[in-house]
C-alpha positions in Angstrom: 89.6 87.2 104.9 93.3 87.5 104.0 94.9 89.6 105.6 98.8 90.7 104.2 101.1 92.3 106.9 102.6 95.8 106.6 106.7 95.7 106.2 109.2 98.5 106.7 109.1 99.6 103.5 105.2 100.2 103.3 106.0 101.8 106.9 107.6 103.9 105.7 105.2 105.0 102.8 107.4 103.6 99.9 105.1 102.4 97.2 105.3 98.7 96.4 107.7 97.5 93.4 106.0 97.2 89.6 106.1 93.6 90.0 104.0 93.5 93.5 101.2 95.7 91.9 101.5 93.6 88.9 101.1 90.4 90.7 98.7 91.8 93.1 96.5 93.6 90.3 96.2 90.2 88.9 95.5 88.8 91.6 92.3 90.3 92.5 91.2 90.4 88.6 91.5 86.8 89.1 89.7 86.8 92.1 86.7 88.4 90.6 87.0 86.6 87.8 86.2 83.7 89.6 83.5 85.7 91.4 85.1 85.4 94.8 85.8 88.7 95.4 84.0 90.4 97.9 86.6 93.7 98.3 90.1 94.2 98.4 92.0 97.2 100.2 95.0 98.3 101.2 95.9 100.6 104.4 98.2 103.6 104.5 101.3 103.8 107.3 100.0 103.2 110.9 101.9 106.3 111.0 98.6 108.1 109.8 96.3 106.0 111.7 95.5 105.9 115.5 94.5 103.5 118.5 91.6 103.8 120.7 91.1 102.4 124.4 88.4 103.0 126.9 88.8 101.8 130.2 86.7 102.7 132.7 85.0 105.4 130.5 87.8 107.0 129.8 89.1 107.1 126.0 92.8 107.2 125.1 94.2 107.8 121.5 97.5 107.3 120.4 98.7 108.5 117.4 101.0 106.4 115.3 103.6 105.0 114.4 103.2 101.8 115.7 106.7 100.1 117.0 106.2 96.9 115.7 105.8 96.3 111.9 105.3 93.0 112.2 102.0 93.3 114.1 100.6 96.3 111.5 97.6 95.2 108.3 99.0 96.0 105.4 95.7 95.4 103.6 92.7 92.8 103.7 91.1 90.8 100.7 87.9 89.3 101.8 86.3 86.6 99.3 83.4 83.8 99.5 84.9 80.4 99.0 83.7 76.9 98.8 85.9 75.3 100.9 88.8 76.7 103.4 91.4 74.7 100.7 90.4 77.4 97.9 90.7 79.6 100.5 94.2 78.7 101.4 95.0 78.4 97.5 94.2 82.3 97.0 96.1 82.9 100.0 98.8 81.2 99.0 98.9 83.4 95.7 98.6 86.0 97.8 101.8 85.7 99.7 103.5 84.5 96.4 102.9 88.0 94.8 103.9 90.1 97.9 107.2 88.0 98.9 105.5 87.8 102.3 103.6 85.8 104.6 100.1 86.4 104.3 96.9 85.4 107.2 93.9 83.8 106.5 91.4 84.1 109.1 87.2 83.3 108.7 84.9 86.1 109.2 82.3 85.6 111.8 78.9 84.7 109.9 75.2 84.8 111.7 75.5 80.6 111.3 78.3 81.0 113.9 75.8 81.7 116.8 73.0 79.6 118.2 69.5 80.2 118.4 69.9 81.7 122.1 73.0 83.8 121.1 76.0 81.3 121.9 79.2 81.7 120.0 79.5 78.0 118.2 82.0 78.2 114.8 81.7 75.7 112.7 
């Protein structure tokens, strides 16, 4: 999964520039192109979104915005790769097209858990 970080200007629900869609756009053609592409989506402002704890049984929301900007999803592409080097490669075009850093993480698969239920990535 990569996962592209919100800024201040998506914060603050400013559309991306032509050239970021553009790049972007081709981007995930590419992607399924090369049928990698599992889906690809962006989140609106944390501004519209909300976070949930439960402690103790008790549940507590709090609406957004969230302070730090840094810490916020902007959006998540989640492919099948090979290899975690094509994965990086895709990344990497990732965080060409948005001018930002982008995080590649593995998604938890069934083959990441023992026969008795243990918790054993490969």
């Amino acid at each position: 999964m990569i996962i592209n970080k919100a800024d201040a200007d998506s914060e603050a629900g400013q559309f991306p520039a032509p050239s970021v869609v553009e790049g972007v756009g081709q981007l995930v053609d590419d992607l399924s192109k090369a049928g990698v592409l599992l889906f690809a989506e962006g989140v609106h402002r944390s501004a519209l979104g909300a976070r949930v704890k439960v402690e103790a049984g008790r549940r507590t929301v709090t609406d957004g915005p969230f302070a730090e900007t840094k810490e916020l999803i902007g959006g998540v592409i989640v492919v099948d790769v090979r290899s975690r080097d094509e994965a990086l490669e895709w990344a990497a075009r990732l965080a060409e097209a948005l001018g930002n850093e982008v995080e590649l993480r593995r998604v938890v698969e069934e083959a990441d858990f023992a026969p008795g239920g243990e918790y054993h990535p490969a």
